[in-house]
Every structure is written in structure tokens, then in C-alpha cells.
C-alpha positions as a Markdown table, in Angstrom:
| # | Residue | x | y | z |
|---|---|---|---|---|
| 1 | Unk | 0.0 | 0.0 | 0.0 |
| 2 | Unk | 1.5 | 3.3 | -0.8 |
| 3 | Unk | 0.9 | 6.7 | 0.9 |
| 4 | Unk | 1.5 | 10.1 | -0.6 |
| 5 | Unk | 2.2 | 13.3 | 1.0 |
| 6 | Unk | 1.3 | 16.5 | 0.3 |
| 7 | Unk | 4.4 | 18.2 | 1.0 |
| 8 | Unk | 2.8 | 21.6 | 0.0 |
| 9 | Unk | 0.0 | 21.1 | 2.4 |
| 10 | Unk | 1.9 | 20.3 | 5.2 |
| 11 | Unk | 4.6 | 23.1 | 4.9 |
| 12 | Unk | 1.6 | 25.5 | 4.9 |
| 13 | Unk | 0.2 | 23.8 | 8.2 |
| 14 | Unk | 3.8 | 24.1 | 9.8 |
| 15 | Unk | 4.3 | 27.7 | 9.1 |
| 16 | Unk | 0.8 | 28.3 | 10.3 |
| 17 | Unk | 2.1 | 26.3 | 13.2 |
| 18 | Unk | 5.1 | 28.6 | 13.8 |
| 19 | Unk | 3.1 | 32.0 | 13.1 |
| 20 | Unk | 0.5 | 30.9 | 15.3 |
| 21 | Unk | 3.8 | 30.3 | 17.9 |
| 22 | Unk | 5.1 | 33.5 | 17.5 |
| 23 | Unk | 2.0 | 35.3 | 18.0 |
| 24 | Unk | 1.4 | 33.1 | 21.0 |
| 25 | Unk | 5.1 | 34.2 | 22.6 |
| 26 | Unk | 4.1 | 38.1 | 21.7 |
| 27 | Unk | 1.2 | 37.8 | 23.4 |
| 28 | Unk | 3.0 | 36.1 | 26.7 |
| 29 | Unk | 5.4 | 38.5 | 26.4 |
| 30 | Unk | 3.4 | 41.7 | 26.2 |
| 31 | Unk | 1.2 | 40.0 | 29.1 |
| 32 | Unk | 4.3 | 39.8 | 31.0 |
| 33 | Unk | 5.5 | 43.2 | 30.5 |
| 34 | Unk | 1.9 | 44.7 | 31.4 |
| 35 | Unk | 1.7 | 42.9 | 34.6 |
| 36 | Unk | 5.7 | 44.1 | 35.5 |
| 37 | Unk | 3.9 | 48.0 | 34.5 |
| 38 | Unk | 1.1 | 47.3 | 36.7 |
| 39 | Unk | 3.3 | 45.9 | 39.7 |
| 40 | Unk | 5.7 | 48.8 | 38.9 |
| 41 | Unk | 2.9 | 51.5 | 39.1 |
| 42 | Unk | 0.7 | 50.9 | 41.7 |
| 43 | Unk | 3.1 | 48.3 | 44.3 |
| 44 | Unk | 6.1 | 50.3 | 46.0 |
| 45 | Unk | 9.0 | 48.6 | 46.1 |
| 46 | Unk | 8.8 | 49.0 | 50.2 |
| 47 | Unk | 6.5 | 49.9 | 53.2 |
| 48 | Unk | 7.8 | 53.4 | 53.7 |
| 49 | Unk | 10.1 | 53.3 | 56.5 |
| 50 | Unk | 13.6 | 53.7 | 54.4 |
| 51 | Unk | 13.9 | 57.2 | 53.1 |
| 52 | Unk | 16.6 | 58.7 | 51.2 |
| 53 | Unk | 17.5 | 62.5 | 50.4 |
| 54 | Unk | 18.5 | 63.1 | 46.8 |
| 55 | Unk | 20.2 | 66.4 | 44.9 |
| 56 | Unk | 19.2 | 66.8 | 41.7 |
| 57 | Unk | 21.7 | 69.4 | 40.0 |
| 58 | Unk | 20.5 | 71.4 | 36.9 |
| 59 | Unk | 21.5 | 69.2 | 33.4 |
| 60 | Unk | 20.8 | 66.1 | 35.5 |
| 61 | Unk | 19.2 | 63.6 | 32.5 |
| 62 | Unk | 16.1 | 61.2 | 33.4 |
| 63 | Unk | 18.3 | 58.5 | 33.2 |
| 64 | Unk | 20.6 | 59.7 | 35.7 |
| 65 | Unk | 18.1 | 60.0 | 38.3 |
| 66 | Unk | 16.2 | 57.0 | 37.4 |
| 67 | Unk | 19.5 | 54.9 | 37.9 |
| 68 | Unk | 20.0 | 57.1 | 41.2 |
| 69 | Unk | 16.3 | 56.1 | 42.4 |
| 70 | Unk | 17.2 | 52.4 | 41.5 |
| 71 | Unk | 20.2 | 52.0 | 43.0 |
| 72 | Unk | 18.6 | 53.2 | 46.6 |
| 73 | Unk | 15.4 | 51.0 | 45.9 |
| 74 | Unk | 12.8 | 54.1 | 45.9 |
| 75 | Unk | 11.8 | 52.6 | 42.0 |
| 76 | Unk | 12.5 | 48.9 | 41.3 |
| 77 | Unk | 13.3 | 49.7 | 37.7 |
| 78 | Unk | 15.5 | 52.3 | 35.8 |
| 79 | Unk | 14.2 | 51.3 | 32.5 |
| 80 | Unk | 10.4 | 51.4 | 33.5 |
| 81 | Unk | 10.6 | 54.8 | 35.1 |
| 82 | Unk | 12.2 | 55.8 | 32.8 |
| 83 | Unk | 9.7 | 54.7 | 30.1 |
| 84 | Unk | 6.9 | 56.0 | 32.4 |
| 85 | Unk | 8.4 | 59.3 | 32.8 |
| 86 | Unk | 8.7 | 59.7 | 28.9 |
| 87 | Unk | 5.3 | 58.8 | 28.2 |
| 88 | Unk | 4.3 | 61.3 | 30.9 |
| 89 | Unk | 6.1 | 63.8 | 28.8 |
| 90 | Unk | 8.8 | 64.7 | 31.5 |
| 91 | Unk | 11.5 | 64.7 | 29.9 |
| 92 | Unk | 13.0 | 67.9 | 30.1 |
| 93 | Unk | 10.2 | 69.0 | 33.2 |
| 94 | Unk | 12.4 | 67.9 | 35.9 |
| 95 | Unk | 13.1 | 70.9 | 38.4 |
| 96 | Unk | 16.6 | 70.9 | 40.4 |
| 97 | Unk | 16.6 | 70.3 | 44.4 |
| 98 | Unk | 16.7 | 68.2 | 47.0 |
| 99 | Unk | 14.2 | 65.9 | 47.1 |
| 100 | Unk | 13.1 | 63.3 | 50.0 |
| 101 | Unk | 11.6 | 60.3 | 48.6 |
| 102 | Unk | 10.7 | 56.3 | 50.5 |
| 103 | Unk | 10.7 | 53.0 | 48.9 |
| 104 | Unk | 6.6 | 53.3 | 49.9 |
| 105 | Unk | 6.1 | 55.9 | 47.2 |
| 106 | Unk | 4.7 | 55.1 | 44.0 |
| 107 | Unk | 6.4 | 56.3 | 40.9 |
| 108 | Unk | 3.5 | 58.6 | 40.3 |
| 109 | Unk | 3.9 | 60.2 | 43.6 |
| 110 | Unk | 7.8 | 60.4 | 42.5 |
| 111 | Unk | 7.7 | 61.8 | 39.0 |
| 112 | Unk | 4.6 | 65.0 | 40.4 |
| 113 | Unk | 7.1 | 65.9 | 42.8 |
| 114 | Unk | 9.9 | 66.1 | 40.5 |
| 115 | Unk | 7.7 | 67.8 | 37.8 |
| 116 | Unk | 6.6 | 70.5 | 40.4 |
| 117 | Unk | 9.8 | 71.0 | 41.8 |
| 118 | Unk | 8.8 | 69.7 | 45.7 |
| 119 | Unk | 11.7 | 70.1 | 46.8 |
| 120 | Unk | 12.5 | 69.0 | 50.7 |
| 121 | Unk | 13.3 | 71.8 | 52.8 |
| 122 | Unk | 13.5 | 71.9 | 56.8 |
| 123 | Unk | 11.6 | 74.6 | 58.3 |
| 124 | Unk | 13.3 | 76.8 | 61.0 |
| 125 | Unk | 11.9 | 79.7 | 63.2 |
| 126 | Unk | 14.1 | 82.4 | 64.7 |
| 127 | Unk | 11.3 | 84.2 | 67.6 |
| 128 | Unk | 11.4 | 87.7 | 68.1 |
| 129 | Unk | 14.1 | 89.0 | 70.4 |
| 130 | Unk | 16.4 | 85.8 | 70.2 |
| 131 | Unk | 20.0 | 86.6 | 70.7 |
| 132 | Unk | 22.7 | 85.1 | 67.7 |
| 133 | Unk | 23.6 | 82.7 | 70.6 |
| 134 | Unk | 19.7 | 81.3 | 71.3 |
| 135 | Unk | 19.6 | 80.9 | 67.4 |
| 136 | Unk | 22.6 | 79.1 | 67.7 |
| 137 | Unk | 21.6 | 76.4 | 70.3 |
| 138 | Unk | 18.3 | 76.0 | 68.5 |
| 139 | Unk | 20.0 | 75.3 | 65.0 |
| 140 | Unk | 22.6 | 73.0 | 67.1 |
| 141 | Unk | 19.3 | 70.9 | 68.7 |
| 142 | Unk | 17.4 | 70.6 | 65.2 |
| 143 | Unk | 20.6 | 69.4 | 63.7 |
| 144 | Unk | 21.0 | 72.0 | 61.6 |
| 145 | Unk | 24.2 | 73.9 | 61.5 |
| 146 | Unk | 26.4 | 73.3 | 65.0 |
| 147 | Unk | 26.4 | 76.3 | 67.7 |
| 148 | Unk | 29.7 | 77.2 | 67.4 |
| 149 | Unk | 30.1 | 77.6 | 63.5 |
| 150 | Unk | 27.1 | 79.6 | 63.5 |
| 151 | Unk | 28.7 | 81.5 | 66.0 |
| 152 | Unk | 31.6 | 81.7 | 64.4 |
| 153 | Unk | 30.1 | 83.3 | 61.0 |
| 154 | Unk | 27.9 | 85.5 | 63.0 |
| 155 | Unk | 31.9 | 87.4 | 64.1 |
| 156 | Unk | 33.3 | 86.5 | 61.0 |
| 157 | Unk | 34.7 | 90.3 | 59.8 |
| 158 | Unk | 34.8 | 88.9 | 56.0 |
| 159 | Unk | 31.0 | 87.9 | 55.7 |
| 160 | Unk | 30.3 | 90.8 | 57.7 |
| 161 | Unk | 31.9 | 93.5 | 55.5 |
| 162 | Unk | 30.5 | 91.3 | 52.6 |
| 163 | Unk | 27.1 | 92.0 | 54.6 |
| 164 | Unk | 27.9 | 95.6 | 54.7 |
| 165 | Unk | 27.9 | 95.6 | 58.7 |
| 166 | Unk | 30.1 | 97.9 | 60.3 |
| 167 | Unk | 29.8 | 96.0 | 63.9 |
| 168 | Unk | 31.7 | 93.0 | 65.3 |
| 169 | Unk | 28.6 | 90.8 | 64.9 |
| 170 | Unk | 25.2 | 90.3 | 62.8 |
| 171 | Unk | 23.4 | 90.4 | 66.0 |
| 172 | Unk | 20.2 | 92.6 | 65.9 |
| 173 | Unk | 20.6 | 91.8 | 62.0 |
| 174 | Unk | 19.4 | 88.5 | 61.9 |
| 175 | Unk | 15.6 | 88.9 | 61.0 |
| 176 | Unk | 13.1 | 86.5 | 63.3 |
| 177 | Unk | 10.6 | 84.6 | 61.0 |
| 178 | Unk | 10.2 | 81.1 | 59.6 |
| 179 | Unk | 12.8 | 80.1 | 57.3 |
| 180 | Unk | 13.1 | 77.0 | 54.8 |
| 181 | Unk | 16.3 | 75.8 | 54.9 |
| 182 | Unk | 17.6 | 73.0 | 52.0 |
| 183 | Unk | 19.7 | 70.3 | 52.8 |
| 184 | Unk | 23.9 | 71.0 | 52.7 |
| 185 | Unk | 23.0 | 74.8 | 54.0 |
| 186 | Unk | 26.2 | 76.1 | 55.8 |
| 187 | Unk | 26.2 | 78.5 | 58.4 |
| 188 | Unk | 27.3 | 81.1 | 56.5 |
| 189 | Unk | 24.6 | 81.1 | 54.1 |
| 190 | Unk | 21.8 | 80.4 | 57.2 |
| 191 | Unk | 23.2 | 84.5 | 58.3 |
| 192 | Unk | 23.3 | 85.9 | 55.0 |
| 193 | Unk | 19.3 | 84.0 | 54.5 |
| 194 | Unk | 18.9 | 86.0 | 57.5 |
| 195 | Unk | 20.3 | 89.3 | 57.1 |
| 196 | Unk | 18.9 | 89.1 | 53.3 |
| 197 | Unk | 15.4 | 89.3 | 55.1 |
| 198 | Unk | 16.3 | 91.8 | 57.4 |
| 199 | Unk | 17.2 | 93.9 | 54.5 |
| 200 | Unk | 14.2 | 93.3 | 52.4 |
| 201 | Unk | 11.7 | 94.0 | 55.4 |
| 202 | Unk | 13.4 | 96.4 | 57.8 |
| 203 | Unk | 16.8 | 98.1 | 56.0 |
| 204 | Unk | 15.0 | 100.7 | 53.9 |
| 205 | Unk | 12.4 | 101.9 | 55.9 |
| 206 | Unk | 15.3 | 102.1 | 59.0 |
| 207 | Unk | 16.8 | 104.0 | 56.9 |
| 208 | Unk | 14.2 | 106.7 | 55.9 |
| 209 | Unk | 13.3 | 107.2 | 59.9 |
| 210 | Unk | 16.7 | 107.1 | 61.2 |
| 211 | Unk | 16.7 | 111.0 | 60.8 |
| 212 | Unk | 13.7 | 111.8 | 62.4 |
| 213 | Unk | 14.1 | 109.6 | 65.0 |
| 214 | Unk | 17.5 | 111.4 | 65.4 |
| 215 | Unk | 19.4 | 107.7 | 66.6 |
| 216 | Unk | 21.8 | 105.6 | 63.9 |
| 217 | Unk | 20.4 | 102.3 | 62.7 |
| 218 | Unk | 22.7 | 100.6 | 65.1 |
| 219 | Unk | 21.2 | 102.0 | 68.4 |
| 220 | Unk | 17.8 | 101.5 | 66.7 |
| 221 | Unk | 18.5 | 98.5 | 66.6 |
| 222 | Unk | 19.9 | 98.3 | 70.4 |
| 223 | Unk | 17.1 | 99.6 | 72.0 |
| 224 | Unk | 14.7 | 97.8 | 70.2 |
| 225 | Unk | 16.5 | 94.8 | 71.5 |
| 226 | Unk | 16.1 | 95.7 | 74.9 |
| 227 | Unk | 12.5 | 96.6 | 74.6 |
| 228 | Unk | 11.6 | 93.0 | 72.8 |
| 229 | Unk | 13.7 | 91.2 | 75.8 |
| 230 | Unk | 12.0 | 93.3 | 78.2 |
| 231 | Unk | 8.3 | 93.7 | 77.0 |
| 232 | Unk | 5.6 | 90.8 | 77.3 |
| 233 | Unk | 2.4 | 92.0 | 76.6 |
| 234 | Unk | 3.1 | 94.1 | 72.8 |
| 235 | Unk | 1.0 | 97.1 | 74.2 |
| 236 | Unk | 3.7 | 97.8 | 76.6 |
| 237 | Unk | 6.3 | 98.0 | 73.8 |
| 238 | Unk | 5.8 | 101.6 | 72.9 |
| 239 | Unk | 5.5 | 102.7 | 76.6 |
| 240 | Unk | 8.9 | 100.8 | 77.8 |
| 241 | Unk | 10.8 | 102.5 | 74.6 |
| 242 | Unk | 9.5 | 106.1 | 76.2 |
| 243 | Unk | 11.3 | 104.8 | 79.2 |
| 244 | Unk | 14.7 | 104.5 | 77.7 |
| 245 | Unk | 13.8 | 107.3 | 75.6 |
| 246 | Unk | 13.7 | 109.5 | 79.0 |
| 247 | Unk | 16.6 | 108.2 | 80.2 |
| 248 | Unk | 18.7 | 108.6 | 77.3 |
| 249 | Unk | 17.6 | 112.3 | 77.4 |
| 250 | Unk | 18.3 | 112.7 | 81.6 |
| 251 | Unk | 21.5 | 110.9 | 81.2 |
| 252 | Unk | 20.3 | 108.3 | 83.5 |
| 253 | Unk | 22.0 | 104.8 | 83.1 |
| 254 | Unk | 18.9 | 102.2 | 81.3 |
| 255 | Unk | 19.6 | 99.9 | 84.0 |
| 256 | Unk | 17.8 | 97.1 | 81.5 |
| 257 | Unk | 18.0 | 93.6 | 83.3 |
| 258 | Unk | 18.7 | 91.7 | 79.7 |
| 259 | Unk | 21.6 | 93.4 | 79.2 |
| 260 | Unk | 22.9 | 92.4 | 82.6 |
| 261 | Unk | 23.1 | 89.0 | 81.5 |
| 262 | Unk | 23.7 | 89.3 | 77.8 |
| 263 | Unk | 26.4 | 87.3 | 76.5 |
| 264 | Unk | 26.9 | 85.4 | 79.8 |
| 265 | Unk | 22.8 | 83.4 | 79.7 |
| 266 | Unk | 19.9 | 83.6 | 78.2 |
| 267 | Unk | 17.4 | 86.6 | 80.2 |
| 268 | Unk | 14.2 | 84.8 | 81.2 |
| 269 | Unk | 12.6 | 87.4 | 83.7 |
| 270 | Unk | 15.0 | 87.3 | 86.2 |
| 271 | Unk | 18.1 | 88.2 | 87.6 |
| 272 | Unk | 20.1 | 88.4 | 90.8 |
| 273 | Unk | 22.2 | 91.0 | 92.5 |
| 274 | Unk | 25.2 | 88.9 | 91.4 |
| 275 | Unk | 24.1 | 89.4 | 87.4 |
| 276 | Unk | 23.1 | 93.6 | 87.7 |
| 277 | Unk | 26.9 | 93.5 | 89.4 |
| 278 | Unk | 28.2 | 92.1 | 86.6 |
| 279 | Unk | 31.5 | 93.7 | 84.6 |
| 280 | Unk | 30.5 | 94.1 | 81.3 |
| 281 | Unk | 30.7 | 96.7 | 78.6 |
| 282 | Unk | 26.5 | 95.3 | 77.9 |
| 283 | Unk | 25.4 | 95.6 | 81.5 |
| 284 | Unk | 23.4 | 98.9 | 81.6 |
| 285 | Unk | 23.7 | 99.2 | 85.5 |
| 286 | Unk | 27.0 | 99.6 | 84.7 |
| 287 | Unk | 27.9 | 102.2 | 82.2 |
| 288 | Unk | 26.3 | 104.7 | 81.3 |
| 289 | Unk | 24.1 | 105.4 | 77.8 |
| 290 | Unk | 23.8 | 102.5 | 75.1 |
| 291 | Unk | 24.9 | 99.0 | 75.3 |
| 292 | Unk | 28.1 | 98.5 | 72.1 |
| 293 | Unk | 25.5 | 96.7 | 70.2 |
| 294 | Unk | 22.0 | 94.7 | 70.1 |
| 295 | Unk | 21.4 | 92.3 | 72.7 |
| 296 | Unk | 18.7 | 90.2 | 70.2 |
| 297 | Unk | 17.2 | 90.5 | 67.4 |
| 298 | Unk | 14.0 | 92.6 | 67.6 |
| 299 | Unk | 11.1 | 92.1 | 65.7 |
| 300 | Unk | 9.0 | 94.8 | 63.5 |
| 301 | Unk | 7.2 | 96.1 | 66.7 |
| 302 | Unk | 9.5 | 96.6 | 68.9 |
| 303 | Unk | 11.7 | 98.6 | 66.1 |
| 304 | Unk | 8.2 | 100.6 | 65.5 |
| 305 | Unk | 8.1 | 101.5 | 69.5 |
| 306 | Unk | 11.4 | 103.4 | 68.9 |
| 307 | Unk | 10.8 | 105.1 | 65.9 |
| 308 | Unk | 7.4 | 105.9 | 67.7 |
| 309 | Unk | 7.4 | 105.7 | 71.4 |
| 310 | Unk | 4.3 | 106.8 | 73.3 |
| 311 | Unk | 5.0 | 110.6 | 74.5 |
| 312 | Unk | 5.1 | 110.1 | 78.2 |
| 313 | Unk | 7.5 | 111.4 | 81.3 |
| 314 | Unk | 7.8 | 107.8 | 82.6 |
| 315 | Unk | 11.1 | 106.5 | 84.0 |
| 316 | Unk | 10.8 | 103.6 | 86.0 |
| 317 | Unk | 8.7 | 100.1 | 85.1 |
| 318 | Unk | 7.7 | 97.4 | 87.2 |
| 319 | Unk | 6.4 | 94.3 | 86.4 |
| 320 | Unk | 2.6 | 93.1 | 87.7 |
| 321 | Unk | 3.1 | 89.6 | 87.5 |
| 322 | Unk | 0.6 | 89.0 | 84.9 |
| 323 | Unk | 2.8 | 90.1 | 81.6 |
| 324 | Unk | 1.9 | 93.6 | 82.1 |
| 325 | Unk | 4.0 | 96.6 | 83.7 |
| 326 | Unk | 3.2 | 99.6 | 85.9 |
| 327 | Unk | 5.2 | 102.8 | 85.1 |
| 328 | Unk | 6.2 | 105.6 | 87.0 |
| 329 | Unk | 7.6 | 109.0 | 86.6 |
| 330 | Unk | 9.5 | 109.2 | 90.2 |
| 331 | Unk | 11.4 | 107.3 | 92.0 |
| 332 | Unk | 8.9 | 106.8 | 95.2 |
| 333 | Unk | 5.8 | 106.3 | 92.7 |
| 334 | Unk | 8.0 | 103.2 | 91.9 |
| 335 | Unk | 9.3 | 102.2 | 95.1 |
| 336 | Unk | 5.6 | 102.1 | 96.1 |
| 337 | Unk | 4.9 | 99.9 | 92.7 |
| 338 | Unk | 7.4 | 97.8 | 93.9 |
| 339 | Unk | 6.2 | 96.6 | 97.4 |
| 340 | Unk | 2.9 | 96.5 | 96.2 |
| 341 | Unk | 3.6 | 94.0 | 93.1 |
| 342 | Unk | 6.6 | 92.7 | 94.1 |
| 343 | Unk | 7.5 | 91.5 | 97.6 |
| 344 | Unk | 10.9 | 90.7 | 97.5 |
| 345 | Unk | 13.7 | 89.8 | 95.3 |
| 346 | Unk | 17.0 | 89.4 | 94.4 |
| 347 | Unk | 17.7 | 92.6 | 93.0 |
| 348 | Unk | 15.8 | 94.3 | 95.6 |
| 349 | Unk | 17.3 | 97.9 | 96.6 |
| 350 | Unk | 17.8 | 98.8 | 92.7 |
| 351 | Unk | 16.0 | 101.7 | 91.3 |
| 352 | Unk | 14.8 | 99.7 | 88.3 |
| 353 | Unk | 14.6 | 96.0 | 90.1 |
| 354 | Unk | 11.6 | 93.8 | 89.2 |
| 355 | Unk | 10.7 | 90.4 | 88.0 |
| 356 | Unk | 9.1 | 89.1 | 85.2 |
| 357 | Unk | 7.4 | 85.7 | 83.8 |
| 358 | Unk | 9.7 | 83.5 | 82.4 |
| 359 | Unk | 9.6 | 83.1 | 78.8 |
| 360 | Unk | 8.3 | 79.7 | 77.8 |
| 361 | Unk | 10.9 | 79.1 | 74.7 |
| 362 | Unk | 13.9 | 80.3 | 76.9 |
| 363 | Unk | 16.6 | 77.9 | 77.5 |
| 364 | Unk | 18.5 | 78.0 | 80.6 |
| 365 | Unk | 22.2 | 78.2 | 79.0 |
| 366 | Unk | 22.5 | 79.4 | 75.4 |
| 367 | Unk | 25.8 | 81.3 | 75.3 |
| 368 | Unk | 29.7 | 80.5 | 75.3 |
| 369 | Unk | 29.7 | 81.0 | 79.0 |
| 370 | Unk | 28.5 | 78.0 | 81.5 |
| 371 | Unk | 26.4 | 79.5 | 84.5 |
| 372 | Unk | 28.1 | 78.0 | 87.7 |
């Protein structure tokens, strides 16, 4: 019995065979890739608790910081953020910064903060009236900048001529608000943030009312300082200026408790006979007229209460006890103020001695000098 083969037929059924193969492999394959997408965009390669902080410099290409975000595990693939970000049409769209990214995020999350430049930044506020030295010990505990090289660049005579500050420090110069700070800030650039603001909010108009207020910027600036240290309640601001004010004009020393301890410890409402004794060129019960410089760094109101101090004959204060003072224009008005609000104290026997509440975001040491 003889067969025959159709040879024809069957090389038709075996490349049917092979197409039908191939279209079989595409169609795994493409499966395959769209579940890897799908895992890729909607399952982080982590649960959130590893973070990294990247810098993205300016000419950085996606590549680059798709192989950065590999390599640390915030994406699980180069190539497929890539791919995504292209589609997304980013390429190109990618701001410069610091970001802080997780292996939790997605790549969506990833690629809007790059796109809208969400950049990481720590958040730092300076309150009114702080000295260069509290600002110091708070940038030291946030882990910032350290103490002493912010201290060090707040003396420094090169950034302070490039400043244009003809003192021996910034302080009084260093403007109290909230501040973003970026990742790799030095000190030197946290003063010149800081004086930068002082200039854009304070400089000019200081400037303009200098004159009329007959008193240089600098002992603006001074007095200010001792009116923010001194004042709690703001409506006594303009009323304590008028005090030192009067003084200046009598020739009477300011006998300011801040200044007393200035350079030595933070003030926070009180000092001691041993502190108003104190040798310094700063401690107004000493010397007579206007501390060499600011004791803090005032804020807008307290500069306003010397450009415009309330008209009054008052010379002595006192505190109440409840943030507010009582003021006097004689010597046994303020005795009598005295016993009435405050019993007894440590500085008891001065013409100017008084207490006051101590302020809440005082720290106990925050200069060079350890109180023993």
C-alpha cells in the first residue's frame, strides 16, 4: 500500500504552526511586560520606612536620576521609570533640588514631585528677640548647623563686611521669622538668609526714619532689642521704649535687666544681684548710655516703639506679675509699685529691680559661658 504526502499542504500547516507560535510568545510576552507596569505603578518597592534625600543638580538627565532612584530602591526599575516618565512627557520638566523620597512611594507620587519641583526643605523659626547665641543652640538641637560655626560666622569680619555691617557681629541683623532651609546649608549662608530678610523688610524703611528719630540704625536696633527682651504684653512695647527714651535724654543709666546678662545666659525674667553686678561693657547698670550693640534681634514692633514711642514722662517700670508693667515717673511712685507688686527679690534695693514671667521658649544656658 503506498501513501503520498502532500508536501505543499503540510509546509503551509507548519508555518501556520510557527506563526501561530510566535504570536502566541508576543502575546506572553506583552502579558508579561503589562503585569511588570502594573506591579511597577501601583506596588512600592517597600513599606515606607527607608527614606533617602536626593540632589538633583540642573543638566541632571532622566536616566541619571532614574539609575539614582534604583540604585537606593525608591523605584524597582531604571528602565520602566524611565519609560513611564517619557510617556508622561517629562523629559525635560524635571526641576533641580533636594528631594526626600521612600521606597513606599509610587512612581506617580515620585515623578509629580519632580515635575513640580517639591523640593525638601527643613523649616526653621528664629522668635522675636532671640540673641545670635539662642539661634545658635536651636540650629545645634534641630541638627542643623552646630552652635559654634554659626557662631563663628555670625563674628566672622569677611561675611560681615561682605554684609555691609560695620559692627563686630550680625546680631540685631538676623531677621526673626520662619525660614526653609535645603539640605547642605552652611552657616554662613543660614546668616546671609537671615540678614537678606532683614534687609528686604526692615533696612529701607530704618533708613528713611533714622533721621527723624535722630538715633543711627545701630542704636535703633539696640534699643529695640532691649524693649523685645523686656516687653511681654506688645502694648507695653511703645510705653517701655518712652522709658529709655527719657533716660537717654536725663542721662540716667537704662539699668535694662537683659543686658545684665547678655552674652553670659539667656534673660528669662529674672536676675540676681550677682548678674546687675556684673563687669561688662553690655550691662546697663554699669555704664552709662547705650549698650556697644543689640542684645537680640527685635522684631517689627519693637523697632516701630522706637521710631514711635508713646510721649510720656515715665522713667521707671515694674512688672505686675501678669505680663503687664506699671510705670512711673518718680522714684517713690515706683518704690511704692514695687512693694505693692513685688514683695521681695533678688535685686531688691535697685531703682529699676523687678521680675518678670519667664519666657516659655527660653533655654537655661544658650551662650559661650557656662552659669556656675
Amino acid at each position: 500500500m503506498k501513501r503520498f504526502f502532500n508536501l505543499e499542504k503540510i509546509s503551509s500547516m507548519s508555518a501556520k504552526w510557527k506563526i501561530a507560535g510566535i504570536a502566541a510568545l508576543i502575546t506572553l510576552a506583552a502579558g508579561i511586560f503589562c503585569i511588570r507596569c502594573a506591579i511597577f505603578l501601583w506596588l512600592p518597592p517597600g513599606s515606607g520606612k527607608h527614606a533617602w534625600i536626593f540632589e538633583f543638580r540642573e543638566g541632571y538627565s532622566l536616566k541619571k536620576i532614574a539609575g539614582q532612584l534604583e540604585q537606593t530602591g525608591v523605584v524597582s526599575s531604571e528602565r520602566f521609570f524611565t519609560l513611564y516618565a517619557r510617556l508622561k512627557g517629562a523629559e525635560g520638566g524635571i526641576k533641580a533640588g533636594a528631594y526626600l523620597f521612600n521606597d513606599g512611594m509610587t512612581p506617580a507620587v515620585i515623578l509629580h514631585k519632580l515635575l513640580t519641583g517639591d523640593v525638601y526643605v527643613r523649616r526653621f523659626a528664629v522668635p522675636e528677640g532671640y540673641s545670635m547665641y539662642q539661634i545658635a543652640e536651636l540650629l545645634d538641637r534641630r541638627g542643623i548647623v552646630g552652635r559654634e560655626a554659626f557662631l563663628e560666622q555670625c563674628e566672622n569680619p569677611a561675611l560681615l563686611a561682605e554684609l555691609g555691617i560695620k559692627a563686630t557681629s550680625v546680631e540685631g541683623y538676623l531677621y526673626p521669622c520662619t525660614y526653609d532651609i535645603a539640605p547642605r546649608t552652611t552657616a554662613a549662608d543660614l546668616v546671609r538668609m537671615m540678614v537678606r530678610q532683614f534687609r528686604k523688610h526692615l533696612s529701607a524703611e530704618l533708613e528713611t526714619r533714622s533721621a527723624t528719630a535722630r538715633l543711627s540704625t545701630g542704636e535703633i536696633l539696640t534699643l529695640a532689642s532691649m524693649v523685645e527682651k523686656e516687653a511681654v504684653a506688645p502694648g507695653d512695647k511703645p510705653l517701655i521704649a518712652s522709658v529709655f527714651l527719657n533716660r537717654l535724654k536725663k542721662k540716667m543709666p537704662l539699668q535694662s535687666d537683659p543686658t545684665a546678662v547678655y552674652k553670659i545666659r539667656a534673660f528669662a525674667g529674672k536676675v540676681s544681684r550677682e548678674d546687675i553686678m556684673t563687669d561688662s561693657p553690655y550691662n546697663t547698670y554699669k555704664i552709662r548710655g547705650l549698650p556697644p550693640g543689640p542684645i537680640g534681634n527685635p522684631g517689627r514692633d519693637a523697632i516701630e516703639a522706637i521710631l514711635n514711642p508713646a510721649r510720656t514722662k515715665y522713667l521707671y517700670f515694674v512688672s505686675r506679675m501678669d505680663g503687664t508693667h506699671y510705670f512711673s515717673t518718680t522714684l517713690e511712685e515706683h518704690n511704692r509699685a514695687v512693694n505693692k507688686y513685688l514683695k521681695s527679690g533678688p535685686a531688691a534695693g535697685t531703682d529699676m529691680d523687678r521680675k518678670m514671667p519667664e519666657y516659655r521658649n527660653d533655654y537655661p544656658i544658650l551662650t559661650r559661658r557656662q552659669v556656675r
